[in-house]
C-alpha positions as CSV (number, residue, x, y, z in Angstrom):
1,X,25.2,-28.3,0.3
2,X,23.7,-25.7,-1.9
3,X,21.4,-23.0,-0.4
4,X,18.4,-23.4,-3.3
5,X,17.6,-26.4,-5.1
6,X,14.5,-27.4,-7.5
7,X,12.3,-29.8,-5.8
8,X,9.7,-31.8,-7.0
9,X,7.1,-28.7,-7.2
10,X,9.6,-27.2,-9.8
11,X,10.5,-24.5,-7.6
12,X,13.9,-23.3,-6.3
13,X,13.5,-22.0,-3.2
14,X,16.3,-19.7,-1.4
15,X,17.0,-18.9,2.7
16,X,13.8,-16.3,3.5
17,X,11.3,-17.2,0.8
18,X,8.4,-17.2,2.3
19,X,5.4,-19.9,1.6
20,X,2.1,-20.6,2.3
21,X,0.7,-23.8,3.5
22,X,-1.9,-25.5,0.9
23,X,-2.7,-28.4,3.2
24,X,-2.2,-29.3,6.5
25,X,0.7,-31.3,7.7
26,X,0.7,-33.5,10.8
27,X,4.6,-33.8,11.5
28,X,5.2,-37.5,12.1
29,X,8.9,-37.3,13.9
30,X,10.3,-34.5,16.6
31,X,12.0,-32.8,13.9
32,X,9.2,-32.1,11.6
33,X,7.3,-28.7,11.8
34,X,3.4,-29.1,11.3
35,X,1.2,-26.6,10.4
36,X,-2.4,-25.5,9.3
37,X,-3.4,-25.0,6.0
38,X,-2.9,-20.9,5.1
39,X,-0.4,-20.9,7.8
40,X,2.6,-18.5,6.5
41,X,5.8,-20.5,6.9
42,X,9.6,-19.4,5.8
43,X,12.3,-21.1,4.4
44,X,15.7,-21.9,6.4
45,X,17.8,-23.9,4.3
46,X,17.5,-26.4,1.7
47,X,18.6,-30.5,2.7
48,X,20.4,-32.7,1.1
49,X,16.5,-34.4,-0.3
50,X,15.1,-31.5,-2.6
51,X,11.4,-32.1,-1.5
52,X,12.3,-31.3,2.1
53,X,13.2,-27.6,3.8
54,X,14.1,-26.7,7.0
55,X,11.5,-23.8,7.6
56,X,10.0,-21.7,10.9
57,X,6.4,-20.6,11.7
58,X,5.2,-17.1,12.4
59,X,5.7,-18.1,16.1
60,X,9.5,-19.0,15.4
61,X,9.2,-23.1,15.5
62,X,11.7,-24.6,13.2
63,X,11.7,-28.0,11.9
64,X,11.6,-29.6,8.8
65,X,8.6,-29.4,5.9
66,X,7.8,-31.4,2.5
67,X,8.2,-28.6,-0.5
68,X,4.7,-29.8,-2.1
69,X,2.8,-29.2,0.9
70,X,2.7,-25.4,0.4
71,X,3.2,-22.5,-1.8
72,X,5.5,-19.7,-3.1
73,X,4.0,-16.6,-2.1
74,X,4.6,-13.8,-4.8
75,X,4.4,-9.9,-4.8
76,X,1.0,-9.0,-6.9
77,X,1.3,-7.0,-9.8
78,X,-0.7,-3.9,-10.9
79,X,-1.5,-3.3,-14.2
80,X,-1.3,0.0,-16.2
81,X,-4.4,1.5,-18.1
82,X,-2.4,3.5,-21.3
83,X,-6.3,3.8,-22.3
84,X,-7.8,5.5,-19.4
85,X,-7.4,9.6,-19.4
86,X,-9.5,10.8,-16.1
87,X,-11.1,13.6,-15.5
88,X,-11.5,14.8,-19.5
89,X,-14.2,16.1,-20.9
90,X,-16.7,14.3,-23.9
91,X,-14.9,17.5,-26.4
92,X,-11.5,16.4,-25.2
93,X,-11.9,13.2,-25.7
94,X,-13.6,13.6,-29.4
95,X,-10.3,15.6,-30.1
96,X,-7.8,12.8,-28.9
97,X,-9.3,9.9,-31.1
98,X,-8.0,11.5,-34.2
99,X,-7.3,10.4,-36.9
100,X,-10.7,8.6,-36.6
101,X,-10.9,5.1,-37.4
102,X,-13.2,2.3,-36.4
103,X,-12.6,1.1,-32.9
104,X,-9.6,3.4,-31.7
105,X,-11.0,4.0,-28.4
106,X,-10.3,5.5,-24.3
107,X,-11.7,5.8,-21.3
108,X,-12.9,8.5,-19.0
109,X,-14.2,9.6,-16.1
110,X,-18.2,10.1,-16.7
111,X,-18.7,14.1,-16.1
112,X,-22.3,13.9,-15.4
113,X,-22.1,10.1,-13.8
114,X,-19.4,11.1,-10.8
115,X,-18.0,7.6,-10.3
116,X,-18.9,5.9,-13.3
117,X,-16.9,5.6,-16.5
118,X,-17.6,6.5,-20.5
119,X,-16.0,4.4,-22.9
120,X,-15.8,6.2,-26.3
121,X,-15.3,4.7,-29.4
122,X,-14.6,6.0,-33.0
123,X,-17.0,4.9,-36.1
124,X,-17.3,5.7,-38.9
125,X,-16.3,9.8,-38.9
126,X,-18.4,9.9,-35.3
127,X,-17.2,8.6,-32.1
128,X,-19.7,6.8,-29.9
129,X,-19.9,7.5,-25.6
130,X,-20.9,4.3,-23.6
131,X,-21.4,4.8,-20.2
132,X,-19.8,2.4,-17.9
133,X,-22.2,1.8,-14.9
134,X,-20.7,0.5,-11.2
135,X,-24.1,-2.0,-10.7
136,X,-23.8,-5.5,-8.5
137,X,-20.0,-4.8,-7.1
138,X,-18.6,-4.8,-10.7
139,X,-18.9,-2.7,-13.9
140,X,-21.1,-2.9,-17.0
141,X,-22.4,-1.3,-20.4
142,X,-25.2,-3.4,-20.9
143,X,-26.3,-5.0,-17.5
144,X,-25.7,-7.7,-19.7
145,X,-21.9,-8.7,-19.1
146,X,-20.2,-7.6,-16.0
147,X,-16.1,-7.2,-15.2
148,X,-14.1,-6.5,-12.3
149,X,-12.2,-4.2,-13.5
150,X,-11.8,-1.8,-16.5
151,X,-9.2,-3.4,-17.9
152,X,-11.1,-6.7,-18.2
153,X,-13.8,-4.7,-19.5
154,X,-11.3,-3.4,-22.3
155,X,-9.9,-6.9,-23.0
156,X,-13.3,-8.3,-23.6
157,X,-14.6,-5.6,-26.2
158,X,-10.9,-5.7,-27.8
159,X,-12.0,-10.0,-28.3
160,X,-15.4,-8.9,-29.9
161,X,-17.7,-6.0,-30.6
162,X,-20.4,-8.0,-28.1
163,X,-23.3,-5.0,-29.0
164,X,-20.7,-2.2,-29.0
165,X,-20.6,-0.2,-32.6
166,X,-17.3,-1.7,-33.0
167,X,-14.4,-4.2,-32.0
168,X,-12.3,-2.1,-30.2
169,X,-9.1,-2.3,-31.6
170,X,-6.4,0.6,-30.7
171,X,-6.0,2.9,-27.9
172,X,-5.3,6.4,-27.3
173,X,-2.6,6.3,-24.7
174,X,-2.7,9.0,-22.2
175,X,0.9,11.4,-22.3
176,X,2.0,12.8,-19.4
177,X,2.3,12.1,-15.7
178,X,1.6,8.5,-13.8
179,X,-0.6,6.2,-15.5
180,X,-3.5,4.6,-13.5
181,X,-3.3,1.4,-12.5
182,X,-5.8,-1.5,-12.1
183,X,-5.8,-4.8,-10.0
184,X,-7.0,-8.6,-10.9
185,X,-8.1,-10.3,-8.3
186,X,-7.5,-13.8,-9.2
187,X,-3.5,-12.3,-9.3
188,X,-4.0,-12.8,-5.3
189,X,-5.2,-16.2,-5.5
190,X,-2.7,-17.0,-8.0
191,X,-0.1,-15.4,-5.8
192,X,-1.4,-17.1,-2.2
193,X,-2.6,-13.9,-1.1
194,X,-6.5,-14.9,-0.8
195,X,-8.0,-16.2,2.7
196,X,-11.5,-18.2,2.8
197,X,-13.9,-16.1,4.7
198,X,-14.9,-18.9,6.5
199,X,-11.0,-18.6,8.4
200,X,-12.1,-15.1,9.4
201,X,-14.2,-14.0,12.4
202,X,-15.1,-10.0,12.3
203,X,-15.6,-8.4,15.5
204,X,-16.0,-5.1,16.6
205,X,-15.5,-1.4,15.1
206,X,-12.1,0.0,15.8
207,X,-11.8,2.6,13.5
208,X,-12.3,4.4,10.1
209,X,-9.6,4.2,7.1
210,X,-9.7,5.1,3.8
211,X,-11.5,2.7,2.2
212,X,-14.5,1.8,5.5
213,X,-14.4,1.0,8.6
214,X,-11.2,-1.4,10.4
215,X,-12.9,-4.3,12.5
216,X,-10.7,-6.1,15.0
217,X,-11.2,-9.9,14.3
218,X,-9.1,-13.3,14.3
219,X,-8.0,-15.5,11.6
220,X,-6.7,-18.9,12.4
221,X,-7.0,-18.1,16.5
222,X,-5.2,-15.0,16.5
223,X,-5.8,-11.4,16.9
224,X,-6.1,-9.4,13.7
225,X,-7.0,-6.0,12.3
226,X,-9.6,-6.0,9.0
227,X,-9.9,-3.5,6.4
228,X,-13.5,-3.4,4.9
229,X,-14.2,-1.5,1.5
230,X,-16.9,1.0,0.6
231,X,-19.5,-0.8,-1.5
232,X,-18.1,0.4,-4.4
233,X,-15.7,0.0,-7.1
234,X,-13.7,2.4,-7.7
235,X,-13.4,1.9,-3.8
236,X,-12.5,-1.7,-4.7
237,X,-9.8,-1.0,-7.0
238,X,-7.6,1.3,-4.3
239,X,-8.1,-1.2,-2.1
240,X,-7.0,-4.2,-3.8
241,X,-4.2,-1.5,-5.5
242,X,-2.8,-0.9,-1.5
243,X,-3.0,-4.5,-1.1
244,X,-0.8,-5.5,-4.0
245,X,1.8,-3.1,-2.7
246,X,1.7,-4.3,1.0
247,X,2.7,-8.3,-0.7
248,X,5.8,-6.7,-1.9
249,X,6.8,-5.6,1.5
250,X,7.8,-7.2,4.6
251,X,9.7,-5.6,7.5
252,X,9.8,-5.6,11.3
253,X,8.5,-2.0,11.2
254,X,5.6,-1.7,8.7
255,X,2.1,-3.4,9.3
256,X,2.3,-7.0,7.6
257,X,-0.7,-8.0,5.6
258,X,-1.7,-11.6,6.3
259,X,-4.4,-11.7,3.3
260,X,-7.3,-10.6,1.3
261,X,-10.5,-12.3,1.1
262,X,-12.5,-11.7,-2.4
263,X,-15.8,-10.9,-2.8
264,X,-18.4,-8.7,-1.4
265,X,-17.4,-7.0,0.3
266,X,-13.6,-7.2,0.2
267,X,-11.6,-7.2,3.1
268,X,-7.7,-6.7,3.9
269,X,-6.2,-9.2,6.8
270,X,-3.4,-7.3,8.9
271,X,-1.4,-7.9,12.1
272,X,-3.3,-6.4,14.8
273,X,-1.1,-3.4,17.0
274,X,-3.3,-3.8,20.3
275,X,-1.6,0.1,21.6
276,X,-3.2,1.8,18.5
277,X,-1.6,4.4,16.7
278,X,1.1,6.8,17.8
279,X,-0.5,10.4,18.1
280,X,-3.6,8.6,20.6
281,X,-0.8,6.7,22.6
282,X,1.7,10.0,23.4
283,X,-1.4,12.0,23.9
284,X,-2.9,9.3,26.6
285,X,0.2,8.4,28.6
286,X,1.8,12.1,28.0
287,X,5.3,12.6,29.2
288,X,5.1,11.0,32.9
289,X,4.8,7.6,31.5
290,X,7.2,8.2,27.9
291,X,11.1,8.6,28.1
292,X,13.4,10.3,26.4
293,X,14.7,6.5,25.7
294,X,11.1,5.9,24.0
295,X,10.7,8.9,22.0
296,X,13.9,8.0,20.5
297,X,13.3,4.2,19.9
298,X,10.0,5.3,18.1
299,X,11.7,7.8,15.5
300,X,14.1,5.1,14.7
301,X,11.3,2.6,14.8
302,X,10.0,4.6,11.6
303,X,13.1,5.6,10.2
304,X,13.9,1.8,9.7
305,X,10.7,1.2,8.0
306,X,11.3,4.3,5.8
307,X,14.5,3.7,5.1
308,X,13.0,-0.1,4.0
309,X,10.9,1.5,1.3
310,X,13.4,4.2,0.3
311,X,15.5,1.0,-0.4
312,X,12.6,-0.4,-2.3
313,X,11.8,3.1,-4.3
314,X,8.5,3.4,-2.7
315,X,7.5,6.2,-1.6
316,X,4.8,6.6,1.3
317,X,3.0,10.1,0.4
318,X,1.4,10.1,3.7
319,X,3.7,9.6,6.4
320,X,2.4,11.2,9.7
321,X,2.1,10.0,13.3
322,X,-1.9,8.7,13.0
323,X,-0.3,6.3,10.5
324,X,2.2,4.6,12.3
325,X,1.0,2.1,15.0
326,X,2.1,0.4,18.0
327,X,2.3,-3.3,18.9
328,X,1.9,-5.1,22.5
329,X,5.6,-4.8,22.9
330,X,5.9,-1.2,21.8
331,X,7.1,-1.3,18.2
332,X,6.0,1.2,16.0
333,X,5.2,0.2,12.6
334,X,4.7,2.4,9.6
335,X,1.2,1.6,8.0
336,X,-1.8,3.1,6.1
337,X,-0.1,2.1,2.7
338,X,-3.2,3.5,0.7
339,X,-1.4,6.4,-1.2
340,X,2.2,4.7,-1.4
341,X,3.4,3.5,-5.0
342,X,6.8,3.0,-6.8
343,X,8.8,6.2,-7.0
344,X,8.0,8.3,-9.6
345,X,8.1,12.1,-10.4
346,X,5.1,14.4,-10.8
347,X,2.3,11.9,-9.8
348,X,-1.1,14.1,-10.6
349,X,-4.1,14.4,-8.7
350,X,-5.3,13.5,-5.1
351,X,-5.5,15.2,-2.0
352,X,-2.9,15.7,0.5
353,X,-2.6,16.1,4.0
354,X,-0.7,20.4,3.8
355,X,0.7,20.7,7.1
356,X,2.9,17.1,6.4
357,X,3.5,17.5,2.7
358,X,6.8,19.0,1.1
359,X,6.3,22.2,-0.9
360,X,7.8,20.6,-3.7
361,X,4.9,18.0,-3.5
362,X,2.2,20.2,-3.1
363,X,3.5,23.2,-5.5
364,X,4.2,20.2,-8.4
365,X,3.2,17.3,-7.3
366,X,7.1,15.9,-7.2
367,X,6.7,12.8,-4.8
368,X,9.5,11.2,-4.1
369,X,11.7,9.1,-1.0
370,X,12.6,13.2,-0.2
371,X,9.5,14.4,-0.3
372,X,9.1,11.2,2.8
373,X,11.9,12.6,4.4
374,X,10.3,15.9,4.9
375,X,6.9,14.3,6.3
376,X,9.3,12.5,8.5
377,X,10.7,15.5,9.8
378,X,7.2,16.6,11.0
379,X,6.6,13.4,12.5
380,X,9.4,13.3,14.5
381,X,7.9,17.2,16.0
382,X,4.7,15.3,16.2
383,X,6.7,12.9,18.4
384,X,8.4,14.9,20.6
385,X,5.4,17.1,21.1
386,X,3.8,14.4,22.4
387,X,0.9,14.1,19.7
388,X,0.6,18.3,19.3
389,X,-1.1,19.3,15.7
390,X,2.4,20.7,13.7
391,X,2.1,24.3,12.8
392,X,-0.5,25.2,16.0
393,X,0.0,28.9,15.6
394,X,-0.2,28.8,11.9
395,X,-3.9,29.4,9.9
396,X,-3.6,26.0,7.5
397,X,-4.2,28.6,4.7
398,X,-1.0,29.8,5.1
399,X,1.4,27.3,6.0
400,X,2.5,26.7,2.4
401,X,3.5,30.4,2.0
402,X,5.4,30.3,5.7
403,X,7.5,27.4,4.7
404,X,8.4,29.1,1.4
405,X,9.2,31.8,3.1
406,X,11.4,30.6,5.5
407,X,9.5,29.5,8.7
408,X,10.3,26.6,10.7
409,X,8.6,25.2,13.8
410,X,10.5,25.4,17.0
411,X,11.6,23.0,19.0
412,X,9.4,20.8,21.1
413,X,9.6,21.8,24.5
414,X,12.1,19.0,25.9
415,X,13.6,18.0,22.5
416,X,17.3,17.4,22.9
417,X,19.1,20.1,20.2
418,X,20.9,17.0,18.1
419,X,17.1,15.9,17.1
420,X,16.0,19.1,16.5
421,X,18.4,19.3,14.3
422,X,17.2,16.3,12.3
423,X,13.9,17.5,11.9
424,X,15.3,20.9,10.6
425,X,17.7,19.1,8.2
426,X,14.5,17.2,7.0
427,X,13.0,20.2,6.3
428,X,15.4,21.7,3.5
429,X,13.6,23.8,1.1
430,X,16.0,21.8,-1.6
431,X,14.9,17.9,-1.5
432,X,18.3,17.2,-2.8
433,X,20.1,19.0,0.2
434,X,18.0,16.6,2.9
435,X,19.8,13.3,4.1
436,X,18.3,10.1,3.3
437,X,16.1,7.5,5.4
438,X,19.8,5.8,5.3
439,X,21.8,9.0,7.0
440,X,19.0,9.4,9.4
441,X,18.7,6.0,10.2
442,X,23.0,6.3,10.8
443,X,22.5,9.6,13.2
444,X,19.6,7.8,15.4
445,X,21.9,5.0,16.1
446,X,24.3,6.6,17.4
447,X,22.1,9.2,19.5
448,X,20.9,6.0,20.7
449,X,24.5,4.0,21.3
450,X,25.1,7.3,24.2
């Protein structure tokens, strides 16, 4: 029997695919699996009839499902803005859109408008500077037509002029460094991403991330975490941008998105990790309650998860013990995915947490799965400090100039010498002289196999 077939939805479907249900389906013999509608399900095996799969729910039931009863779920894609050049001023911008014709056009950051955007247009010898205003949760010239995003803003005036001096009709692409990235949303209905808000109930306050606050809630009778965005979009973008990475990922040991809901305001649906995160659960139960056996099945808790998006050329950026939580049966998972994007080299702009950051990152903004290793190696001080601030005798002005010089932390007090050793291999001034997520990974296994 082959492993992937096409059924009668048109879609091959191999071992581990995982689905979404689009109706619900009342099981009519033992072997059948039911389900909800939006439950997550994932394939087993193919049968001999192509519209049937053996499949398992999020609890672990098995049984058997018809294929046209629910839906592919797919990564979401970002898409790059060549056009868009940040923080440059109206003169800069005059000087790109050279040689000047009508409608060769980019976008800016507004310089007197923080948080609004300028689109500037060549026209006859002259280039024209619309301001594009953030105004009922979506963006606009004229208060006239509205878009999500910029890029469907671009695409609309690149169809017609629509009151603008020109069609536009070529871009100035930005050289240099990581281009910026927008997010559709409809990619996340398309993709069986989106949850009804009606399925969601919000409850209270639990903390603060990057984007608002994080509620606890439920969705479909369990326990979840929700992410709500600032009431604005440029907000709305990095949210919806960390969502479209987190449907590319799944692993025992990072948070799992369960879905977005769309609209205003947004929100992100994620497993809920009832212990909190890591630095507020060493601190509370200190080291009369926390083994040796503990610390050590944490670190390789997150070294698993690391080495799962070293694998997939993602790289975190801010990797630190407040960013990795823990569930009701103590697993730590790695989340707060709101800086992380593919690998790439000398990513520009943003801040950065000093005291967990690689020199190389901070000197030259050279991100990489290294520059993760290095923020791993202070997490695992973090850890066996039992939640201590790294660098406590250091003035945060000066930690930078410490590590280039030389300076290390010590060991915790209690740290075994082997993982000491980890952290201080993690810490190599050279990012090409520190092991990988994979070598670590190799090395906590076997501390643990003693």
């Amino acid at each position: 029997m082959s492993n992937s077939h096409t059924n009668s939805t048109g879609m091959s479907w191999l071992p581990g695919t995982e689905c979404l249900a689009r109706f619900e389906f009342k099981g009519t013999t033992a072997d059948d699996l039911s389900f909800r509608k939006g439950e997550v399900i994932t394939i087993i095996k193919a049968t001999k009839d192509p519209n049937w799969y053996k499949a398992k729910n999020e609890q672990g039931s098995e049984g058997m499902i018809p294929a046209n009863y629910v839906k592919k779920r797919e990564g979401v894609k970002l898409q790059t803005m060549p056009w868009f050049h940040g923080k440059i001023t109206r003169e800069q911008a005059e000087d790109l859109l050279q040689p000047r014709e009508d409608g060769l056009f980019l976008v800016r950051e507004s310089t007197n408008y923080p948080g609004d955007y300028t689109l500037c247009v060549a026209f006859l010898t002259k280039v024209e500077h619309y301001r594009v205003i953030y105004e009922k949760n979506k963006l606009t010239i004229d208060s006239e037509e509205f878009f999500e995003n910029l890029t469907k803003l671009v695409e609309h005036y690149q169809s017609e002029a629509d009151g603008l001096c020109a069609r536009l009709t070529k871009s100035i692409p930005k050289k240099g460094g990581q281009l910026n990235l927008s997010v559709d949303s409809n990619a996340f209905i398309q993709s069986g991403w989106a949850i009804n808000s009606k399925d969601i109930h919000l409850g209270s306050c639990i903390g603060a991330g990057n984007f608002g606050d994080v509620l606890q809630g439920t969705y479909q009778g369990r326990k979840v975490a929700i992410k709500q965005v600032k009431d604005n979009s440029t907000a709305a973008q990095a949210f919806l941008a960390e969502a479209s990475v987190m449907t590319t990922l799944k692993h025992p040991n990072l948070v799992q998105l369960l879905g977005v809901v769309l609209g205003n305001p947004l929100y992100i649906v994620l497993e809920f990790m009832s212990k909190g995160n890591l630095v507020d659960y060493l601190r509370s139960r200190g080291r009369n309650v926390i083994t040796a056996r503990h610390l050590l099945k944490f670190a390789s808790d997150v070294c698993n998860g690391m080495a799962y998006l070293e694998e997939k050329e993602f790289v975190h950026r801010d990797l630190a013990a407040r960013n990795i939580l823990v569930s009701e049966q103590d697993i730590a998972k790695v989340s707060d995915f709101g800086l992380s994007q593919e690998a790439t080299l000398n990513q520009e702009g943003g801040k950065f947490p000093i005291k967990w950051t690689s020199p190389e990152a901070l000197r030259k903004k050279e991100f990489s799965s290294m520059s993760d290793v290095w923020s791993y190696g202070i997490f695992m001080w973090e850890l066996y400090s039992f939640g201590r601030v790294p660098y406590p005798r250091v003035p945060l002005s000066e930690v930078v100039a410490h590590v280039e010089k030389g300076y290390r932390m010590e060991s915790p007090e209690g740290c075994p010498d082997h993982v000491y050793k980890v952290m201080k291999d993690c810490w190599d001034i050279n990012p090409k002289k520190r092991p990988t997520f994979k070598h670590v990974r190799s090395q906590l296994n076997l501390f643990m196999s003693r």
